[in-house]
C-alpha positions as CSV (number, residue, x, y, z in Angstrom):
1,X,-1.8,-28.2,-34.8
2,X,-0.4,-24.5,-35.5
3,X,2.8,-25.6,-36.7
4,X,4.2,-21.9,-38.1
5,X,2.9,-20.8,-35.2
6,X,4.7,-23.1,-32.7
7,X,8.4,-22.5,-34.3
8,X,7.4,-18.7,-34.0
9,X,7.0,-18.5,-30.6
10,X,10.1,-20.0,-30.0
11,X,11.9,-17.6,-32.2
12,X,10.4,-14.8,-30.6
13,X,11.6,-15.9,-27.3
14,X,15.1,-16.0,-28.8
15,X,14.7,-12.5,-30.3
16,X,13.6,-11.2,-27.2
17,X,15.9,-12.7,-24.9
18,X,18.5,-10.6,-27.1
19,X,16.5,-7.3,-26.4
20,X,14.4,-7.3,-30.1
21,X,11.4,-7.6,-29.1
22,X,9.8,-5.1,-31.4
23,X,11.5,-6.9,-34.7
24,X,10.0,-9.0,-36.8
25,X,11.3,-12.2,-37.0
26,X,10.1,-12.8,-40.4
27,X,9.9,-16.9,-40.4
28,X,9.2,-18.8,-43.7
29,X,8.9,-22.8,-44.5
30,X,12.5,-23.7,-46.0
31,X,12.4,-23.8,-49.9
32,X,15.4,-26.0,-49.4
33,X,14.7,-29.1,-47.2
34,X,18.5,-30.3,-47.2
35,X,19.1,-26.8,-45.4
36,X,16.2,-27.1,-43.0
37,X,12.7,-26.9,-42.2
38,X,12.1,-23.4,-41.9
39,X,13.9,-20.2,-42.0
40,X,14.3,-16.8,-39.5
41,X,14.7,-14.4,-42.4
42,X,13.9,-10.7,-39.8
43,X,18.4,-10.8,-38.4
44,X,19.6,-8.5,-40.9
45,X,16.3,-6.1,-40.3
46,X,16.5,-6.2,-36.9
47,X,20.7,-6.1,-36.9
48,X,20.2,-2.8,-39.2
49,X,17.7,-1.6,-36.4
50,X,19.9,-2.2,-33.2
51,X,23.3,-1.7,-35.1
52,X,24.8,-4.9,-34.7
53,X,26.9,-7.0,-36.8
54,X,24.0,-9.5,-38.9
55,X,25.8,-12.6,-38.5
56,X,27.1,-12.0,-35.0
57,X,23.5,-11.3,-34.1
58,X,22.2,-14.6,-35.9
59,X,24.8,-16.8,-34.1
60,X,23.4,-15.3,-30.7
61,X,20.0,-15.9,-31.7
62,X,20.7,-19.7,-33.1
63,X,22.3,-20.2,-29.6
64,X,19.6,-18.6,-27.8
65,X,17.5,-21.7,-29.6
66,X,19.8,-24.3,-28.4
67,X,18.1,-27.3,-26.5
68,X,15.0,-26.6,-27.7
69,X,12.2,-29.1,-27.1
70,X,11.0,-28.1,-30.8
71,X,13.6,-26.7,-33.1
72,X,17.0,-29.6,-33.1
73,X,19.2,-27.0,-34.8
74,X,19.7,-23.7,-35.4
75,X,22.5,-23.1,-38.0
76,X,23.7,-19.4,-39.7
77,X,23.7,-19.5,-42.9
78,X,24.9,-16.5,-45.7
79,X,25.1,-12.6,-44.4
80,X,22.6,-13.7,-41.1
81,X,19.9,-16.2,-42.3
82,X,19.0,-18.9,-39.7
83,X,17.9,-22.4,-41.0
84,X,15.9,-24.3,-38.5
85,X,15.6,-28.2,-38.1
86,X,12.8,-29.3,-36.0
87,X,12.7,-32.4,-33.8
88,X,11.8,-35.8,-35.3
89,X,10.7,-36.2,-31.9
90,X,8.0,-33.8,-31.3
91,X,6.9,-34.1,-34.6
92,X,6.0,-37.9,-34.3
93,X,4.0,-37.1,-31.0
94,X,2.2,-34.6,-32.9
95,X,1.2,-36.7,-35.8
96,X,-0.1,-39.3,-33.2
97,X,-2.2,-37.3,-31.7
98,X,-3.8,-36.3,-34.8
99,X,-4.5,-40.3,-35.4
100,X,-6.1,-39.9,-32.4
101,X,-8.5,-36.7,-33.4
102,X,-11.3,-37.4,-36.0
103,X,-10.5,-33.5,-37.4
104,X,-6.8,-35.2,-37.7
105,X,-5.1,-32.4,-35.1
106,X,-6.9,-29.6,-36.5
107,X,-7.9,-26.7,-33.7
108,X,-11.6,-25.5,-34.0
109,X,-11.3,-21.7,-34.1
110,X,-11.5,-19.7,-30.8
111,X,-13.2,-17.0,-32.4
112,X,-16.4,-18.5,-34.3
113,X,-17.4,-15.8,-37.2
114,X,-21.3,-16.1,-38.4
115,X,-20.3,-16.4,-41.9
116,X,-22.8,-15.6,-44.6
117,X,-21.5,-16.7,-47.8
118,X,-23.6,-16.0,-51.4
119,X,-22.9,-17.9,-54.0
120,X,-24.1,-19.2,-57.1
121,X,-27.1,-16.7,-57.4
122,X,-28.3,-18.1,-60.9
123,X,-30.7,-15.4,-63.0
124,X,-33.9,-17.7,-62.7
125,X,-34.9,-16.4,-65.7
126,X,-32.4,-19.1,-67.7
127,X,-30.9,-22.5,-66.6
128,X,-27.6,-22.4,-65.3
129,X,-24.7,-22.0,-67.4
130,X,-20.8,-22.3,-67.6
131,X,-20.8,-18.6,-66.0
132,X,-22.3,-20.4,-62.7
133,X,-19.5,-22.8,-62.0
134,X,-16.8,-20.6,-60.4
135,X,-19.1,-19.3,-57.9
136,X,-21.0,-22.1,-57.0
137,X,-17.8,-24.0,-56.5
138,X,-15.7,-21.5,-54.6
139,X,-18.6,-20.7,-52.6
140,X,-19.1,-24.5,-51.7
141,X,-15.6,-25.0,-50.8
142,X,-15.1,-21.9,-48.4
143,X,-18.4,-23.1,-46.7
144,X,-16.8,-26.6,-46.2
145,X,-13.8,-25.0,-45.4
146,X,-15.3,-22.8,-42.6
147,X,-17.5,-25.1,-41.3
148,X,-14.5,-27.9,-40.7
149,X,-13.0,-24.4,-38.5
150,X,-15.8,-24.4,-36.4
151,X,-17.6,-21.7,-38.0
152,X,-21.1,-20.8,-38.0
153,X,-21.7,-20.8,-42.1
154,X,-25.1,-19.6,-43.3
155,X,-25.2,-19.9,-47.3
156,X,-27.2,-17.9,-49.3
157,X,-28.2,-18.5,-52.9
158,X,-28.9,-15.1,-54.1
159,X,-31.3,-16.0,-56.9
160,X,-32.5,-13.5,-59.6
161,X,-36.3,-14.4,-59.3
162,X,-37.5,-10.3,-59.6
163,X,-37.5,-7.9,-62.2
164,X,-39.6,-6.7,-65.5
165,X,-38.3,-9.6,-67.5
166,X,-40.4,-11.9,-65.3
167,X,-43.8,-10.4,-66.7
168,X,-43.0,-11.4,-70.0
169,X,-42.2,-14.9,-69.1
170,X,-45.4,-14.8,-66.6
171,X,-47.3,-13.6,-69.4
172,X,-46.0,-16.3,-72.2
173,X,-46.7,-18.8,-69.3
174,X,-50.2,-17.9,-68.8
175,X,-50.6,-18.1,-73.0
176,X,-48.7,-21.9,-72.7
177,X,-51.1,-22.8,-69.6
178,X,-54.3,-22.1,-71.6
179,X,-53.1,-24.4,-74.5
180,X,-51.6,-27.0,-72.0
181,X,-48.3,-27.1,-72.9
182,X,-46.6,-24.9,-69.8
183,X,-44.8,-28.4,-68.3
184,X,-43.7,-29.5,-71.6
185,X,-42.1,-25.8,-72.2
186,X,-40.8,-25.5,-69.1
187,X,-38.7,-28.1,-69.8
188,X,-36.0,-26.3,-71.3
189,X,-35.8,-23.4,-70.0
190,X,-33.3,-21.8,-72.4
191,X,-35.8,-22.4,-75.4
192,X,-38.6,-20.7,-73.2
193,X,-37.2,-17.8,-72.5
194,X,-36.1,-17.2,-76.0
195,X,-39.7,-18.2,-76.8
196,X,-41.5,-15.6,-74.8
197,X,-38.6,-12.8,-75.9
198,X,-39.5,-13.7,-79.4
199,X,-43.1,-13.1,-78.8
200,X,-42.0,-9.7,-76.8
201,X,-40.0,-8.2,-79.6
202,X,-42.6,-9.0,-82.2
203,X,-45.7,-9.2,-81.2
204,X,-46.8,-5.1,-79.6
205,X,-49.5,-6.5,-78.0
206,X,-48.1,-9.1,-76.2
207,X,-45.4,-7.0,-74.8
208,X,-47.8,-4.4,-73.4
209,X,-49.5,-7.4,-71.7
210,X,-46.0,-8.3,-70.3
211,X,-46.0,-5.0,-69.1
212,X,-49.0,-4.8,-67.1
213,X,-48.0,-8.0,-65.7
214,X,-45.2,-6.8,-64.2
215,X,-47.5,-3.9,-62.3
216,X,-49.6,-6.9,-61.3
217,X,-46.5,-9.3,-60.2
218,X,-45.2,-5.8,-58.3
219,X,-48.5,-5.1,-56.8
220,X,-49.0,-8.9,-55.5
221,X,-52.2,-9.9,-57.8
222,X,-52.8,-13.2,-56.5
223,X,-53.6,-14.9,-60.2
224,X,-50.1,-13.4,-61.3
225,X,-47.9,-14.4,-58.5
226,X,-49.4,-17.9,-58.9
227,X,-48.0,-17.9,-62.2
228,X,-44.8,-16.6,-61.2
229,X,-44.9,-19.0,-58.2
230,X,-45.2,-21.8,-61.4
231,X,-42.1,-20.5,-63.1
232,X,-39.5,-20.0,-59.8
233,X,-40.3,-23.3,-58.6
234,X,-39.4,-25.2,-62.2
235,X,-36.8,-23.2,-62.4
236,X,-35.0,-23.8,-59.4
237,X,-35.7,-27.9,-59.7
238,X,-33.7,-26.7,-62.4
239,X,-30.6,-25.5,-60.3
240,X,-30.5,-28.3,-57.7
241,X,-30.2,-30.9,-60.4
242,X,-27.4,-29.6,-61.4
243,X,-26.3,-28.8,-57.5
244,X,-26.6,-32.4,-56.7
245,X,-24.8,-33.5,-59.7
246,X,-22.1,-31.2,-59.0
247,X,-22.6,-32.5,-55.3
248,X,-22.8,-29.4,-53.5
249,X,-24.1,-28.5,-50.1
250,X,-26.6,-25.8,-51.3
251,X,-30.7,-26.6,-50.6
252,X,-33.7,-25.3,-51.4
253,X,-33.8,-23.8,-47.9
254,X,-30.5,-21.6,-48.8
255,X,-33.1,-19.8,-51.8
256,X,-33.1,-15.9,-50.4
257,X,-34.0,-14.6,-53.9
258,X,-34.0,-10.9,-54.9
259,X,-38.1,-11.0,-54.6
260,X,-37.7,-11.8,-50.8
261,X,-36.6,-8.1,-50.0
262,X,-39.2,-6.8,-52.2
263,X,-41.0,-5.4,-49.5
264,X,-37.5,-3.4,-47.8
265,X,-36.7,-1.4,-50.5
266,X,-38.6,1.6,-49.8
267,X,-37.6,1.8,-46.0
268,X,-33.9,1.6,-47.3
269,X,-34.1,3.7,-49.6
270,X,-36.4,6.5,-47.3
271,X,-33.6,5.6,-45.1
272,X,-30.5,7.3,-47.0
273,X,-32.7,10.1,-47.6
274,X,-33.5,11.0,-44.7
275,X,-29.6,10.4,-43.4
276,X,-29.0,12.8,-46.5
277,X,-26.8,9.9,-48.4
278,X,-29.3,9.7,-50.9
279,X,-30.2,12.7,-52.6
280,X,-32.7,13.5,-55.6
281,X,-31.6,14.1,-58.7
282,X,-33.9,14.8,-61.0
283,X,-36.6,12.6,-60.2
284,X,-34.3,9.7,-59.0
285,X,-32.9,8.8,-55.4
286,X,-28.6,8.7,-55.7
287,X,-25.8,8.2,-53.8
288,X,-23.2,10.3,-55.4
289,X,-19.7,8.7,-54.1
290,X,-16.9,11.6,-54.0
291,X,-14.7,8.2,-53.2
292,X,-15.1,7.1,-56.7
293,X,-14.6,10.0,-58.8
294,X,-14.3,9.9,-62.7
295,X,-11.3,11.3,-64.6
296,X,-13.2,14.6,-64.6
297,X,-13.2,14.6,-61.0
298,X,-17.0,13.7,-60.6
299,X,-18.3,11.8,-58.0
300,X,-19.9,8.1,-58.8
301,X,-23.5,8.1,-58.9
302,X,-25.1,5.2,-57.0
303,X,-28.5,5.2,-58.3
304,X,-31.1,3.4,-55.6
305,X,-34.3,4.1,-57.2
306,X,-35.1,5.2,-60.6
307,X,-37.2,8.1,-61.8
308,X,-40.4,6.0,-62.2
309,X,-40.0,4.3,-58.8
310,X,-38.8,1.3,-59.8
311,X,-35.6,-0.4,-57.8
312,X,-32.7,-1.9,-59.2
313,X,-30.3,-4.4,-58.0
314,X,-28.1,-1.9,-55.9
315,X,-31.2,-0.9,-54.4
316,X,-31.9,-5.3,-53.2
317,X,-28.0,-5.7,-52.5
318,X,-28.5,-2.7,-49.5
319,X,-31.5,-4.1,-48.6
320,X,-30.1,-7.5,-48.3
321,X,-27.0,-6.1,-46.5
322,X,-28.9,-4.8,-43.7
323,X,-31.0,-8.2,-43.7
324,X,-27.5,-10.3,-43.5
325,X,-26.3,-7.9,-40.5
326,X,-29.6,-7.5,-38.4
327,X,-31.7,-10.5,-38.6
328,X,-29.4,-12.9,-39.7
329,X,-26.2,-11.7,-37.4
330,X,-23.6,-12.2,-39.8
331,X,-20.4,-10.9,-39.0
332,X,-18.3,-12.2,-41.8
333,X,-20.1,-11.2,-45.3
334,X,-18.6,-13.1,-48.2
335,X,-20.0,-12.5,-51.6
336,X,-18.6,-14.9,-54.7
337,X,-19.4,-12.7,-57.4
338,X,-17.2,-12.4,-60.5
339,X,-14.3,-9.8,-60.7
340,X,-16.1,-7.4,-63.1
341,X,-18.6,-6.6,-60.0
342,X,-15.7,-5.3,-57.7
343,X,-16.6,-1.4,-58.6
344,X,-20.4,-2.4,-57.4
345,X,-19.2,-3.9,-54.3
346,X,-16.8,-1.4,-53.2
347,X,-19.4,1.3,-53.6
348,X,-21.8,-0.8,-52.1
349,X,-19.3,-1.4,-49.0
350,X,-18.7,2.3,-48.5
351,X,-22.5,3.4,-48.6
352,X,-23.2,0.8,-45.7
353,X,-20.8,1.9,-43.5
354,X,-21.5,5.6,-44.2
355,X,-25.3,4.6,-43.4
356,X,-24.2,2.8,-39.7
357,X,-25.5,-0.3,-41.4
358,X,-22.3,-2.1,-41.6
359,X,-20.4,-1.6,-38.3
360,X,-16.6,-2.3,-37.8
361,X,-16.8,-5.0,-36.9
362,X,-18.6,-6.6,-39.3
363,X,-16.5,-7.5,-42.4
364,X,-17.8,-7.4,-45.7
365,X,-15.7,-9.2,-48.8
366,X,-16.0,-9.7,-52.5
367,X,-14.6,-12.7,-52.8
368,X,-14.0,-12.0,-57.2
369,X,-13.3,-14.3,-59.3
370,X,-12.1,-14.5,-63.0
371,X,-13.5,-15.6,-66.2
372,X,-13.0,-19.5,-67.3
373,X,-11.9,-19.4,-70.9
374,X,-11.5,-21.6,-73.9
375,X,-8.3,-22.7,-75.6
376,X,-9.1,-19.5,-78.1
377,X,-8.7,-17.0,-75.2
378,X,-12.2,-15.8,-75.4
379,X,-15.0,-16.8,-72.5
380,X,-16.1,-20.6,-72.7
381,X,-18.6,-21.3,-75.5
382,X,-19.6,-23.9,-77.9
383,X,-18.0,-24.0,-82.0
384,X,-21.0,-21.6,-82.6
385,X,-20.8,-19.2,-79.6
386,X,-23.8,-20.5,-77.6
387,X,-23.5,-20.4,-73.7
388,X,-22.9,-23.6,-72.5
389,X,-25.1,-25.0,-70.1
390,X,-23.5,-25.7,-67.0
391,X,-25.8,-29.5,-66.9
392,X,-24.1,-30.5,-70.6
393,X,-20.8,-29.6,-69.0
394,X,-20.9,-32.0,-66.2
395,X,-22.4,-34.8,-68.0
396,X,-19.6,-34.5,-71.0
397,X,-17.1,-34.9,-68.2
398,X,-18.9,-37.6,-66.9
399,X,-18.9,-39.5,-70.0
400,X,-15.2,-38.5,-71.0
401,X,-13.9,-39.8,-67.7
402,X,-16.2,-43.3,-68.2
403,X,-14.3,-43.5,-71.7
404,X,-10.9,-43.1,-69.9
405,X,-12.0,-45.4,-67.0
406,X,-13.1,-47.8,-69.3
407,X,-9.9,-48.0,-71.5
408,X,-7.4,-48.2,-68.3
409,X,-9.4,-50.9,-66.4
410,X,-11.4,-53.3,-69.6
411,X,-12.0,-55.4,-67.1
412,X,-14.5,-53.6,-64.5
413,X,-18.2,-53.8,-64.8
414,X,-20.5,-51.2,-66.0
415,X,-21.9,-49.9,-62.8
416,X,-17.8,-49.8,-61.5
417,X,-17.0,-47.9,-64.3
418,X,-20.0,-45.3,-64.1
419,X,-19.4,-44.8,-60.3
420,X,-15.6,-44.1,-61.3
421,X,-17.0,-42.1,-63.8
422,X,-18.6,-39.8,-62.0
423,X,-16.4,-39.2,-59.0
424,X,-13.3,-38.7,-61.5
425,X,-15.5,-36.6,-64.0
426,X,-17.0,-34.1,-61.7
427,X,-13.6,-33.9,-59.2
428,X,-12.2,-33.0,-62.5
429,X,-14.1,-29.9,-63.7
430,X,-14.1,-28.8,-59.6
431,X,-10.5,-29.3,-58.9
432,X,-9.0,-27.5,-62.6
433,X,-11.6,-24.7,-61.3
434,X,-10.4,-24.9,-57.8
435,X,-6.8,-25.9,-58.0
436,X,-6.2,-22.0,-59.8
437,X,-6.0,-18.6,-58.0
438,X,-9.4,-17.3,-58.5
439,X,-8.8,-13.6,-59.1
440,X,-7.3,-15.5,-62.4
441,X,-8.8,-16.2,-66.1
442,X,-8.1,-20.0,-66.5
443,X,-8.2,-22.0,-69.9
444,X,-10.7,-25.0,-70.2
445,X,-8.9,-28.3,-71.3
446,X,-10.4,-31.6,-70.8
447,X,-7.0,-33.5,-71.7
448,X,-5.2,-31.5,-68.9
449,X,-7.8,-31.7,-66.4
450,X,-8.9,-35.1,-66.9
451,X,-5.2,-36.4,-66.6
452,X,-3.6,-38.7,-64.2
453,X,-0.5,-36.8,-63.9
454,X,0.5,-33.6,-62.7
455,X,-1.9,-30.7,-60.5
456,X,-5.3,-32.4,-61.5
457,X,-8.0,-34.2,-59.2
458,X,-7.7,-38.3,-60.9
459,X,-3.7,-37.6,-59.7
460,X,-4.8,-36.5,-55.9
461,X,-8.0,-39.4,-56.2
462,X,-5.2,-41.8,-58.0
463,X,-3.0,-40.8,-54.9
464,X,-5.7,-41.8,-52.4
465,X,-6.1,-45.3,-54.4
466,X,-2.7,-46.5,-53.6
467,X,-2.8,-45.4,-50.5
468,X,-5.6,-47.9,-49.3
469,X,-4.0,-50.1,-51.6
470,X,-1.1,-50.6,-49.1
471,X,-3.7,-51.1,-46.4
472,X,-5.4,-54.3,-48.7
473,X,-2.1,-55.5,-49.0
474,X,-0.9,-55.1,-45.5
475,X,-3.4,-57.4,-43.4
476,X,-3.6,-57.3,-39.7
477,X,-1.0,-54.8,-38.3
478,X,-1.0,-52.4,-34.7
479,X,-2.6,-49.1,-35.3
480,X,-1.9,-48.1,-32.2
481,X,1.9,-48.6,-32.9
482,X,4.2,-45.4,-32.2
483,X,5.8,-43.4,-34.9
484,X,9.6,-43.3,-35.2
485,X,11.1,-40.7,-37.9
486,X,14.7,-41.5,-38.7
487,X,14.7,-41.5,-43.1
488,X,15.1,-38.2,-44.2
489,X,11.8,-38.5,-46.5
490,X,9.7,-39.6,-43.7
491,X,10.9,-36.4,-41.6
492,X,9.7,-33.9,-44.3
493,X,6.4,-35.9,-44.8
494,X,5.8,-35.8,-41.6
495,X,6.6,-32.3,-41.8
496,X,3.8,-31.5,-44.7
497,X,1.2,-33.2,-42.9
498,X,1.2,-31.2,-39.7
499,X,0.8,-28.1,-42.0
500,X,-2.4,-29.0,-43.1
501,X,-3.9,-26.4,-39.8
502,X,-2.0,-23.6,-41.2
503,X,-3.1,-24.3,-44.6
504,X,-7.1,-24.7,-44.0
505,X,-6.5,-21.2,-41.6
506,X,-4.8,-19.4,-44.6
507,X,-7.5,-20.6,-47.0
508,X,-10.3,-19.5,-44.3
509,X,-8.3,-15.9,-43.6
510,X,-7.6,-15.0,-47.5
511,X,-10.7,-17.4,-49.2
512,X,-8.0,-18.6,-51.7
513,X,-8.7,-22.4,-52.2
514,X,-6.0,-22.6,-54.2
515,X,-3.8,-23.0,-51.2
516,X,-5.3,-25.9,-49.7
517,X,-5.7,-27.7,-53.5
518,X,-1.9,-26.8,-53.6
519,X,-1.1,-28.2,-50.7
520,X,-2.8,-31.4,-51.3
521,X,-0.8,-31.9,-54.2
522,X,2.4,-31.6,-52.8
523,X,1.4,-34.1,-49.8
524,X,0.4,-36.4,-52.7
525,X,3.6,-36.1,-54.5
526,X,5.7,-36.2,-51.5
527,X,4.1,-39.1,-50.2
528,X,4.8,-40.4,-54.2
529,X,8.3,-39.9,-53.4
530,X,8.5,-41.2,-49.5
531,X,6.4,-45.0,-51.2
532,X,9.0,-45.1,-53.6
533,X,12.1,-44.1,-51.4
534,X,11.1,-45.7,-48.1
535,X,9.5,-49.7,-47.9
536,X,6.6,-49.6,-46.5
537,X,5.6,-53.5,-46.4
538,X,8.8,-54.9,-46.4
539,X,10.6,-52.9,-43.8
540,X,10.8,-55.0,-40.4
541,X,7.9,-55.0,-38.3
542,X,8.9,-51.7,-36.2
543,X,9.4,-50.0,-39.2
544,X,6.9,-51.0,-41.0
545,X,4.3,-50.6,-38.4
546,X,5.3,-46.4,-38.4
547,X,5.4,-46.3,-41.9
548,X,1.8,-47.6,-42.0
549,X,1.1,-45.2,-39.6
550,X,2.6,-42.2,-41.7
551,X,0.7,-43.7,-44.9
552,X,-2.6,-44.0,-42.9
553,X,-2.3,-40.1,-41.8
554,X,-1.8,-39.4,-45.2
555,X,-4.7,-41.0,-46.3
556,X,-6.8,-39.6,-44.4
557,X,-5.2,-36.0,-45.0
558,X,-5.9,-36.4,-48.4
559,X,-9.5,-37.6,-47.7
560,X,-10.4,-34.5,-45.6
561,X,-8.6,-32.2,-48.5
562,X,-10.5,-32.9,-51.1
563,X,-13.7,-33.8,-49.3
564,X,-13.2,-29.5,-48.1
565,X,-13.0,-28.8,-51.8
566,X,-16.5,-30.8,-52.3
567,X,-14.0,-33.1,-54.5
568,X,-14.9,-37.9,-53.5
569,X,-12.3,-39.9,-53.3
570,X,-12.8,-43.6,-54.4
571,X,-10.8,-46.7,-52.6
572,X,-10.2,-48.4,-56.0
573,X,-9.7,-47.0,-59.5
């Protein structure tokens, strides 16, 4: 349910029934639950506005919401704040229904988008590294996220399969094939490329063969493309390892690599020039942007094609633009790209809608990120400032969260204690990722994100745990048995789990995860507080009935949550 949204209408009705129709009512969830549940904020506004006494206005406006079927009280508060109470009543029938509804009350959008969200977009050139995370993660989450709204999500891995540095890995492939080692380099794709760079910067003629490969790759020789064919395919087993281990919902069928709008370029391009966009300057086709001007006052130049002919990656990103809005019919364009792109994608923005291409209503994000750092405040690397690779990330958590498993619970079995492992492990790397505001740097700590206490995933998973622990314990007992709220700590759980709507809408609407990750953890520790404060199992059999009923909401609450932020939950720990 819309809960925000129900209390506002009701406060609206009270505004305009005292003639402020056009006033913001300016409602906002209570910071203070032993003063209410929300609180009308938009009296002293509006009172300055109509030139009315504040407070005398807020007592008409609290009356006006007197014998409500939704808000209990109404009570003044300071210079002309209003703190709301809502009914235990309505909010037990609500959580009922949700019970009832295998999306747990939760509205599918009346307004499907087509979303078309890129993410992850590896350079194929290299095996995935630490840099990857963020983006394949966020991306994964919103897609989840958007889809559980009702959403039409298309993803779209972005991969960097094109370019001149593929004709010297081509070419060093075609040396390793005629000595029969290409499947043995292949294997480590961080060593090969260094390999066939080696060979680039030292050996003349092996980089002018490089070079006529790349002619050959551009002009589709059949031998050459095979080859190239070869080294995309390994390379993207490659990525899906690590999407699998990392448990994502990216395929192979989501690859839409740079090299698939190799054959666009030149119509977009021709395009802009003949719209007069694109201009030459000398030799090269550029967009010069009088929206981004230097200090100097000179326009941004947007270069689309280079003096020699050759494209670049502003040049694909148009071209895939157009692709995204006419043949795949997106309406909602969401890049995750890092924050250091936003100048590109701003500029990029503004030339497609000064081309037609992107139309109003069509909305095109750059959903930026920040940098994931190390405890020295500089980007994520190993002691001797190697990239880490994303795959030796995942299995260290892995095997860290096995030794912590391991030492709480001696007594599980091996195979218990990988499974554990693993869920923990990789919920722990996603949810320190996922749990921070995204336009943010974050710091890297395994202690803090592999801990069982405070704002980490093994808290929210541990959370889960003892929530099906009460069920084990419980037996036999009515789940169709009605709620009853009378303890003050049921009311506000109650209360936090019919947010959940308004939370998955906001994270949908601003592609902020961090709300939902937020929100998950204050359900969990409220419902900490509610186990300790409130018997479940010993209560009598009334009681304890709705109080299973709460738990079980909450269970399943928490189960959706993190299952939307591609995070398992496990019944035991």
């Amino acid at each position: 349910m819309k809960l925000h949204q129900l209390v506002a209408t009701e406060v609206e009705k009270a505004f305009a029934s005292n003639g402020l129709q056009d006033c913001p009512i300016i409602l906002q969830v209570a910071k203070n639950h032993d003063f209410g549940d929300y609180q009308i904020n938009g009296v002293m506004p509006a009172a300055k506005k109509s030139q009315q006494n504040p407070r005398e206005l807020a007592q008409k406006i609290a009356l006006s919401l007197a014998n409500n079927s939704i808000i209990a009280s109404a009570e003044v508060a300071g210079p002309g704040f209003i703190n709301l109470r809502l009914h235990s009543e309505m909010l037990a029938q609500h959580l009922q229904a949700a019970l009832q509804d295998e999306h747990l009350g939760v509205n599918r959008t009346a307004e499907p988008k087509t979303a078309i969200i890129d993410y992850s977009s590896p350079n194929l050139a290299k095996e995935m590294h630490v840099g990857h995370l963020r983006s394949s993660i966020i991306g994964d989450s919103l897609n989840r996220i958007l889809s559980f709204l009702g959403h039409q999500v298309i993803a779209q891995n972005h991969v960097g399969d094109w370019g001149t540095q593929f004709g010297m890995l081509v070419a060093y492939l075609y040396e390793q094939n005629q000595n029969g080692r290409a499947d043995l380099e292949l294997t480590d794709l961080e060593r090969f490329y260094r390999d066939a760079k080696k060979r680039f910067d030292e050996d003349e003629k092996f980089a002018d063969t490089a070079r006529e490969y790349v002619v050959k790759l551009q002009g589709g020789d059949p031998s050459v493309l095979q080859l190239w064919q070869q080294f995309v395919t390994t390379s993207l087993q490659h990525a899906q390892s690590v999407y699998q281990l990392l448990g994502l919902k990216l395929s192979p069928a989501d690859v839409t690599g740079e090299s698939f709008y190799n054959d666009q370029l030149q119509p977009t391009v021709d395009e802009l020039m003949a719209k007069g966009i694109a201009v030459d300057s000398d030799g090269a086709k550029v967009v010069f942007l009088d929206e981004f001007k230097n200090p100097d006052g000179e326009p941004a130049a947007f270069v689309i094609q280079k003096k020699d002919g050759g494209f670049l990656y502003a040049s694909t990103d148009l071209a895939c633009l157009r692709y995204r809005i006419n043949t795949l019919h997106g309406n909602r364009l969401m890049y995750v790209v890092d924050a250091r792109q936003s100048l590109h994608f701003n500029e990029l923005f503004t030339i497609a809608r000064q081309a037609g291409w992107l139309p109003d209503n069509v909305v095109a994000e750059h959903i930026a990120f920040g940098t994931m750092m190390g405890k020295d405040g500089k980007p994520f690397k190993t002691r001797s400032g190697d990239t880490i690779k994303l795959m030796d990330l995942l299995n260290e958590a892995i095997v860290r969260a096995k030794s912590l498993v391991a030492s709480k619970n001696p007594d599980l079995s091996d195979e218990e204690i990988s499974h554990i492992g693993h869920v923990v492990g990789i919920g722990a790397v996603k949810y320190a990722d996922l749990s921070k505001n995204r336009t943010s740097d974050y710091i890297f700590d395994w202690d803090s994100m592999l801990s069982f206490e405070g704002n980490t995933a093994p808290y929210l998973q541990y959370a889960y745990t003892r929530v099906q622990s009460v069920f084990r314990k419980a037996g036999a007992w009515d789940q169709g048995a009605d709620i009853s709220i009378t303890a003050p700590l049921e009311h506000q759980l109650a209360l936090e789990l019919l947010k959940f709507e308004d939370v998955l809408n906001n994270t949908a609407d601003t592609s902020y995860p961090h709300y939902l990750a937020n929100y998950l953890y204050q359900l969990a520790t409220l419902f900490s507080r509610f186990y300790e404060a409130c018997p479940i199992l010993k209560a009598d059999e009334q009681v304890r009935a709705s109080r299973l009923q709460l738990t079980r909401l909450t269970g399943l609450t928490l189960k959706h949550g993190l299952d939307l932020l591609g995070i398992d939950t496990l019944d035991m720990m």
